[in-house]
ROMI-614658 format. One record per residue (C-alpha): residue in one letter; x, z, y. Coordinates in steps of 0.02 Angstrom, whole numbers. Example, Ala and Ser with C-alpha at 12.3 -4.5 7.8 and 13.67 -1.06 7.14 Angstrom:
@res A	px 615	pz 390	py -225
@res S	px 684	pz 357	py -53
end
This chain:
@res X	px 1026	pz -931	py 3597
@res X	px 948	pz -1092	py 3647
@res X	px 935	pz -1118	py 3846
@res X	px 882	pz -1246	py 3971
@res X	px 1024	pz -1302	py 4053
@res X	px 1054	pz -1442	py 4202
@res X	px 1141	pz -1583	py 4137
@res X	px 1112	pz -1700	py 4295
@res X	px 1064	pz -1712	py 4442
@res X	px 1004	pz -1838	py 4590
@res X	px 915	pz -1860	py 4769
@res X	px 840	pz -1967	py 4889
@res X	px 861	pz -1937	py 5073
@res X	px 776	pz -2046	py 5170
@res X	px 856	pz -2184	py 5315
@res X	px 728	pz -2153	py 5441
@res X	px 824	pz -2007	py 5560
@res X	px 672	pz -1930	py 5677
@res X	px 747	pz -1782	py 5811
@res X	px 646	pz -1661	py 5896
@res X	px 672	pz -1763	py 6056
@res X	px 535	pz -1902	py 5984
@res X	px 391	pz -1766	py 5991
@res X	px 428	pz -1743	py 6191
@res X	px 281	pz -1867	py 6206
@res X	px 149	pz -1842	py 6090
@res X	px -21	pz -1796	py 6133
@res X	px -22	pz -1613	py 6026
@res X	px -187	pz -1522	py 6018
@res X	px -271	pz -1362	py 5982
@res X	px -372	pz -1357	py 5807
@res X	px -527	pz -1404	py 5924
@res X	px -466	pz -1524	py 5993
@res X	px -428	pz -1444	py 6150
@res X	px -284	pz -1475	py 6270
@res X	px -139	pz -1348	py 6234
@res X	px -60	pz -1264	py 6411
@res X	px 108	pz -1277	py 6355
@res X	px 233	pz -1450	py 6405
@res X	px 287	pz -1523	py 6280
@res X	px 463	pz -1454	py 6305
@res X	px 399	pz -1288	py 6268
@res X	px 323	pz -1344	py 6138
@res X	px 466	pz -1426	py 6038
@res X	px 586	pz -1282	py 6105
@res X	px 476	pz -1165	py 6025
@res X	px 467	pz -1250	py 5871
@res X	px 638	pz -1259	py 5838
@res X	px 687	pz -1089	py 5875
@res X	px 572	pz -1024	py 5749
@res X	px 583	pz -1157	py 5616
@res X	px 780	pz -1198	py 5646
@res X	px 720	pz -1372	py 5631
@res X	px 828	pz -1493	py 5728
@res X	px 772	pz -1663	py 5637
@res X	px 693	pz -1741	py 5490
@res X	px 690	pz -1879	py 5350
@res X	px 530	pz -2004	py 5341
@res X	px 540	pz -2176	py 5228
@res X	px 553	pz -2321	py 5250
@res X	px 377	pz -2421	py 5278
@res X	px 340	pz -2507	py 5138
@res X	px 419	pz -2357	py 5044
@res X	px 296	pz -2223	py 4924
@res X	px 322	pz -2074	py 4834
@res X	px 339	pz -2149	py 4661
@res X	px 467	pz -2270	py 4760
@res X	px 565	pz -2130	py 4798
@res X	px 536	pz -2014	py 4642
@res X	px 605	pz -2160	py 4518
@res X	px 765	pz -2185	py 4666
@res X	px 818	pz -1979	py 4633
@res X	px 788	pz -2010	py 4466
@res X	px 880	pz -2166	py 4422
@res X	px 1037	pz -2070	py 4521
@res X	px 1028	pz -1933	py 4414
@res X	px 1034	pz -2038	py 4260
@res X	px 1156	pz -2151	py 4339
@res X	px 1288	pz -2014	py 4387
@res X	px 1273	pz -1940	py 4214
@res X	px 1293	pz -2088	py 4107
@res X	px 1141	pz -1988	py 4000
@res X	px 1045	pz -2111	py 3895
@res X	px 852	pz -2139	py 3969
@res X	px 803	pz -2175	py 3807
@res X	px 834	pz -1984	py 3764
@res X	px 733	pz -1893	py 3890
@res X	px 596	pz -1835	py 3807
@res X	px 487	pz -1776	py 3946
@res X	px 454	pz -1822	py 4129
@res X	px 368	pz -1732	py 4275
@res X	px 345	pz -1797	py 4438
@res X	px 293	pz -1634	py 4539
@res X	px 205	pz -1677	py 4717
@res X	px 57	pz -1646	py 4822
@res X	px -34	pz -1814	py 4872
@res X	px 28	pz -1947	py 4766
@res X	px 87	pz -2122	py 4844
@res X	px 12	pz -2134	py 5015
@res X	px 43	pz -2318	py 5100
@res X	px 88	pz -2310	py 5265
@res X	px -55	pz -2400	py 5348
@res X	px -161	pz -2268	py 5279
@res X	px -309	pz -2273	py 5128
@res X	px -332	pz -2167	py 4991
@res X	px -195	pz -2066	py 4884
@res X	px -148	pz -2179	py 4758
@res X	px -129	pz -2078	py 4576
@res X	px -191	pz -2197	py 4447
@res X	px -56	pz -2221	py 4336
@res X	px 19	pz -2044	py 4372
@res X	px 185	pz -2060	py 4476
@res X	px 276	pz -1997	py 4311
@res X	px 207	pz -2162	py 4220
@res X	px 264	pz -2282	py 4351
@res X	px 419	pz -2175	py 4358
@res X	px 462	pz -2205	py 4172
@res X	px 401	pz -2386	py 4190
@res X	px 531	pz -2414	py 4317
@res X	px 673	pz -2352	py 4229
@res X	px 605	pz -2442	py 4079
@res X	px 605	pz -2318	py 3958
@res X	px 510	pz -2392	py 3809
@res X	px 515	pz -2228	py 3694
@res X	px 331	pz -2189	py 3686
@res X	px 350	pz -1993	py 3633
@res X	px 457	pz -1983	py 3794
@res X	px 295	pz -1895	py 3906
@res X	px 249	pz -1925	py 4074
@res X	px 157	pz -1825	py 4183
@res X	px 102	pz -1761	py 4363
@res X	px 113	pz -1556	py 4436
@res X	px 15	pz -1526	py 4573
@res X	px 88	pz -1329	py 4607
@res X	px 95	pz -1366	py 4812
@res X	px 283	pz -1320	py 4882
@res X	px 323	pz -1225	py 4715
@res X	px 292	pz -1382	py 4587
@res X	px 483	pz -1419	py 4567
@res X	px 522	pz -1273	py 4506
@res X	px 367	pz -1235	py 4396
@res X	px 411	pz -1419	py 4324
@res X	px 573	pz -1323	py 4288
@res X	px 472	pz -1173	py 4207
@res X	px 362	pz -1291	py 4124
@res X	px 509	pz -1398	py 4047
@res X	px 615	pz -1254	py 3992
@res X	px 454	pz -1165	py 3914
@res X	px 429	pz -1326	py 3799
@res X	px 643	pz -1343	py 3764
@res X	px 645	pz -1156	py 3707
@res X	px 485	pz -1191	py 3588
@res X	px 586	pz -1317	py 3497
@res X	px 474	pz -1475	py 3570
@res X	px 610	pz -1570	py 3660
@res X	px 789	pz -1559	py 3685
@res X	px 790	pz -1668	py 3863
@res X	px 676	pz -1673	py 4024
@res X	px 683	pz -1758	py 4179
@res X	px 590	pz -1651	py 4323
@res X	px 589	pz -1752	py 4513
@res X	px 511	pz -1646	py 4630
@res X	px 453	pz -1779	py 4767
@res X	px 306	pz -1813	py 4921
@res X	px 309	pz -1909	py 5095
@res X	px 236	pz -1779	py 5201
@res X	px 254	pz -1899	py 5356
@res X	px 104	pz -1988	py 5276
@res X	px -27	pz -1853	py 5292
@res X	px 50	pz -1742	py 5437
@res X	px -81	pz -1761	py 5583
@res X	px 11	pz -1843	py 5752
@res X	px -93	pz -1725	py 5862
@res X	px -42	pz -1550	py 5766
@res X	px 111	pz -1449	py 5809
@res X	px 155	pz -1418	py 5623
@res X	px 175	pz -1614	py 5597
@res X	px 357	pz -1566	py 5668
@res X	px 381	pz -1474	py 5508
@res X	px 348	pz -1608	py 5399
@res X	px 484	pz -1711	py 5309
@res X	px 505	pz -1843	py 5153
@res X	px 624	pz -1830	py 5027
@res X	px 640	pz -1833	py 4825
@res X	px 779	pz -1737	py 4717
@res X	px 780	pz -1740	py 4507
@res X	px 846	pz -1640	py 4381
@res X	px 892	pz -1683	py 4189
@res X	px 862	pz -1504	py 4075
@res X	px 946	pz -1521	py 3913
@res X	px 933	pz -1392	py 3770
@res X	px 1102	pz -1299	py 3744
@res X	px 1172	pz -1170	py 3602
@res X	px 1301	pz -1088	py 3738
@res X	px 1295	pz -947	py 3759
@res X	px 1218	pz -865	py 3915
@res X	px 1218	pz -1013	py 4025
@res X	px 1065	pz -1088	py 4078
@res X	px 884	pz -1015	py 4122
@res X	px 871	pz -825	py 4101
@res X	px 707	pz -791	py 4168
@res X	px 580	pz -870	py 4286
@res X	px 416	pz -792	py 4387
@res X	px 250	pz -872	py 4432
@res X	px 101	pz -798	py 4539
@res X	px -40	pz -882	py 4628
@res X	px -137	pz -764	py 4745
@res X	px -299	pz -893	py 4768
@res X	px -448	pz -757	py 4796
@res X	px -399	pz -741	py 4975
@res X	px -271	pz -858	py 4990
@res X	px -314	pz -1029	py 4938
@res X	px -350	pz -1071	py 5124
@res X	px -190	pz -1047	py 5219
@res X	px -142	pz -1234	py 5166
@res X	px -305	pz -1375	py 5172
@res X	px -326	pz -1537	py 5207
@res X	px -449	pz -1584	py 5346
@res X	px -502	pz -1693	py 5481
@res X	px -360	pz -1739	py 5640
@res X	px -388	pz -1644	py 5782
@res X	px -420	pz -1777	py 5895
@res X	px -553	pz -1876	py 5782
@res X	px -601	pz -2022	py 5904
@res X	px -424	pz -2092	py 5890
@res X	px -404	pz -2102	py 5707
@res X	px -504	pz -2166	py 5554
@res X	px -649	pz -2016	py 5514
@res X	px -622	pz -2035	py 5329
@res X	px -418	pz -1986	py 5352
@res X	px -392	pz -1806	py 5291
@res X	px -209	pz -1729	py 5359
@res X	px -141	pz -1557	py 5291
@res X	px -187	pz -1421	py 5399
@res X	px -96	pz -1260	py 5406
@res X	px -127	pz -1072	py 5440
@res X	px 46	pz -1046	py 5498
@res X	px 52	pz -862	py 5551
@res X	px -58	pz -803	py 5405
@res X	px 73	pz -901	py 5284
@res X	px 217	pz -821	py 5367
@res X	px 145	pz -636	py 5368
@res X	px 98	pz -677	py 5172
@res X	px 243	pz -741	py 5120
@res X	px 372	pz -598	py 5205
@res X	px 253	pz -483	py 5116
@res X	px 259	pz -581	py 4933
@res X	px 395	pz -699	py 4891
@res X	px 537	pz -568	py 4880
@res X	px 441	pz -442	py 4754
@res X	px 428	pz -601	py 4647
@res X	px 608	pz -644	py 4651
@res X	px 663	pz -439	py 4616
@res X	px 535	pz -482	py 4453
@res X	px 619	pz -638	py 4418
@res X	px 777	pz -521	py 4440
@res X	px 728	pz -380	py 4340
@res X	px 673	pz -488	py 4191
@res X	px 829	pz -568	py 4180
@res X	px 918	pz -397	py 4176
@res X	px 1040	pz -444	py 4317
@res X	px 1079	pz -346	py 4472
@res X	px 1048	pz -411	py 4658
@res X	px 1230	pz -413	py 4676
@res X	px 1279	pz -502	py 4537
@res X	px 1165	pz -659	py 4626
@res X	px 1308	pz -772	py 4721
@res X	px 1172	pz -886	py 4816
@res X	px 988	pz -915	py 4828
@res X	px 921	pz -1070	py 4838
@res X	px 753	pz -1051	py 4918
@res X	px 617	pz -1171	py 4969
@res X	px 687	pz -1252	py 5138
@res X	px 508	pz -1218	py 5242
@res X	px 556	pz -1123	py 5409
@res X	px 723	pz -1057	py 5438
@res X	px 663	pz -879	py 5504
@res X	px 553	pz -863	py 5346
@res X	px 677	pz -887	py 5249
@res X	px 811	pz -784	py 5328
@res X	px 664	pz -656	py 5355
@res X	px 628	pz -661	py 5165
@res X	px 813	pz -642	py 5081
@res X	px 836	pz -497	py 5203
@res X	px 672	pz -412	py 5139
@res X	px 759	pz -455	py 4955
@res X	px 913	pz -366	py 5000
@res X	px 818	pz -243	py 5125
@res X	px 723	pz -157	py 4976
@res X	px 909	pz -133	py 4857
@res X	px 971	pz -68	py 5012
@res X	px 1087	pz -227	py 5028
@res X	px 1144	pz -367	py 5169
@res X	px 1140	pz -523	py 5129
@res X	px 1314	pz -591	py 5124
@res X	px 1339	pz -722	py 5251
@res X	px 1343	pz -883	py 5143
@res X	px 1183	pz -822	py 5010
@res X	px 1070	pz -957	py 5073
@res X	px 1114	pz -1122	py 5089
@res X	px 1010	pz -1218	py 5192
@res X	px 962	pz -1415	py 5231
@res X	px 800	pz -1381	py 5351
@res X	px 889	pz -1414	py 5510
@res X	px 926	pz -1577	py 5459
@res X	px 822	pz -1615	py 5305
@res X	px 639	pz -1525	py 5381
@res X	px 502	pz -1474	py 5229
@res X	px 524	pz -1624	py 5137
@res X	px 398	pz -1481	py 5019
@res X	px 439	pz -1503	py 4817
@res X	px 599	pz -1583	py 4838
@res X	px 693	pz -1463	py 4970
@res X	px 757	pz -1363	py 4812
@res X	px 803	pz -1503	py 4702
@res X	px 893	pz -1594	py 4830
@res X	px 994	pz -1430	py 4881
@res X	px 1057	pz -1414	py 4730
@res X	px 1098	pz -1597	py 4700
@res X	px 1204	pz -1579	py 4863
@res X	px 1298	pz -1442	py 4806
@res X	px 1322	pz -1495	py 4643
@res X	px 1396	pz -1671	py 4710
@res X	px 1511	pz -1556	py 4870
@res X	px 1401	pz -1640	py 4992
@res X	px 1335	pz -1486	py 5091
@res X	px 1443	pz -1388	py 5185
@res X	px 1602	pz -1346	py 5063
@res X	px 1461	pz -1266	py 4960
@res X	px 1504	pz -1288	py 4782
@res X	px 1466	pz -1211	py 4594
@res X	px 1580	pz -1111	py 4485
@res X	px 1533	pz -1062	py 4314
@res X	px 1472	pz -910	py 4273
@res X	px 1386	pz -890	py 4440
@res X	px 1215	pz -841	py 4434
@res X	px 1093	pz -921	py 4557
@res X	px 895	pz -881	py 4606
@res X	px 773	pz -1019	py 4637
@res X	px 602	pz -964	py 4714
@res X	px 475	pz -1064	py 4830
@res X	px 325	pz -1014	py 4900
@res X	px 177	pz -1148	py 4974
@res X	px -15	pz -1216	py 4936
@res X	px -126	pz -1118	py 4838
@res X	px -71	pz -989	py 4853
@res X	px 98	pz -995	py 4727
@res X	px 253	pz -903	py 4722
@res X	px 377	pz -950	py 4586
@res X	px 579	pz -916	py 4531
@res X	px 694	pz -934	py 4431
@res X	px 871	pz -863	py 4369
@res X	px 1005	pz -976	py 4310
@res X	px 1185	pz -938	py 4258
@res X	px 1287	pz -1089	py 4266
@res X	px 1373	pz -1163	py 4138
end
């Protein structure tokens, strides 16, 4: 049977290192505007007990998404030795395009994935290049999206970069800015006659009738102080986290059931890095409802030192792994692993993979 399998792999972690300790000083406000009675050290105490984020990655500052997107991808082709010439599809999945430092519109025109392929200088025409928008999720439904189009027959090879510069549109005067990260990781999915390995199943949902609103973009909080046109992302943080304990694990027992493998049989999850105590909150719902525990070592994680760098958490996890970089963490054939992510729109998407 033909499957999807990952051929390659690369990342981009940014060299800009920002600790908690550099929010002790900002001016954070209330959505209104209004002072918040808290210090400051409560504040970023707080934060990090809940979100088990200890530091984060921003660029460079003459550095953009498509900057970054091409630098994951150029690794992953680089490692590999695979040809450029015989990808036959990219997708750059992100949220807000290249935003310059000093500010200004999002910048989409050429997509990222053109300038992307431009930059490697692939000059195969039938090679396709285009943009997901999917929020948090859009790495992986690149991955759904690529695998659907290798298991029609359409292409045998597809590069997927899940990257974004959230430090570009986080708001200085919001609490959630914290959360916010940079990053880009890339895949290479190549069609493969082996067997099991590969993609088994995937799941996609997007609850927008009542839920479209938990993630926006509006005006800062403190509008006097920075440009009026600027739009930041804004976040309904406690209405995200009640939605997602009560969502994101039915879709991965779907993505699970569809694939026709057991809970058990799952050796590690690689979920969407967004807030530690979601996440752990989330697997343990997973296990909760088989009448499981989680074994110790199911969830590998990055966000303490990595934050929400948002589409490329996933990718860059399992580029780590893949390459021994995180934590004596490593594949073994055979293993099966589950993908899922949950963020804007609302989406919740997974995956199952058996590695070859």
């Amino acid at each position: 049977m033909l499957r999807s399998v990952i051929a390659a792999t690369g990342s981009y972690i940014p060299p800009i290192r920002v600790p908690n300790s550099e929010f002790l000083h900002r001016d954070f406000r209330a959505a209104d505007g209004s002072r918040i009675h808290k210090t400051n050290e409560e504040i970023v105490h707080q934060f990090e007990a809940i979100t088990g984020i200890k530091e984060r990655r921003y660029v460079a500052e003459g550095t953009v998404t498509s900057d970054i997107a091409y630098a994951a991808a150029d690794e992953a082709l680089t490692s590999s030795g695979i040809d450029r010439e015989s990808l036959d599809l990219i997708i750059v999945a992100h949220n807000f395009g290249d935003v310059h430092h000093e500010g200004g519109q999002p910048d989409l025109v050429p997509s990222l994935a053109a300038r992307v392929k431009a930059r490697l200088r692939i000059a195969k025409p039938n090679a396709a290049a285009f943009d997901l928008i999917f929020g948090c999720p859009g790495w992986i439904q690149g991955v759904i999206t690529a695998d659907a189009m290798i298991r029609a027959g359409d292409i045998r090879r597809a590069m997927v970069i899940g990257a974004d510069t959230l430090s570009r549109i986080a708001d200085p005067h919001d609490r959630d800015s914290m959360i916010y990260a940079d990053g880009a990781g890339a895949t290479i999915l190549e069609a493969r006659d082996n067997g099991n390995a590969g993609i088994l199943a995937h799941a996609t949902r997007s609850d927008t009738l009542d839920h479209s609103t938990m993630l926006t973009m509006g005006p800062s909080s403190v509008k006097d102080e920075i440009r009026l046109e600027a739009l930041f992302l804004k976040m309904e943080g406690r209405k995200l986290y009640k939605y997602a304990l009560q969502t994101v694990a039915g879709s991965m027992k779907e993505c699970l059931d569809k694939a026709g493998i057991p809970l058990r049989d799952v050796s590690k999850i690689l979920i969407h890095q967004a807030n530690g105590k979601m996440d752990d909150a989330i697997v343990s719902a997973l296990y909760d409802a088989e009448k499981m525990t989680p074994p110790p070592d199911v969830m590998p994680m990055t966000i303490s030192w990595l934050g929400n760098s948002s589409v490329a958490t996933v990718p860059t996890l399992f580029d780590l792994i893949a390459k021994g970089q995180l934590n004596g963490y490593t594949f073994h054939p055979g293993e099966i692993i589950l993908f899922a992510s949950v963020g804007a729109g609302m989406h919740i998407n997974a995956f199952v993979y058996r590695m070859p």
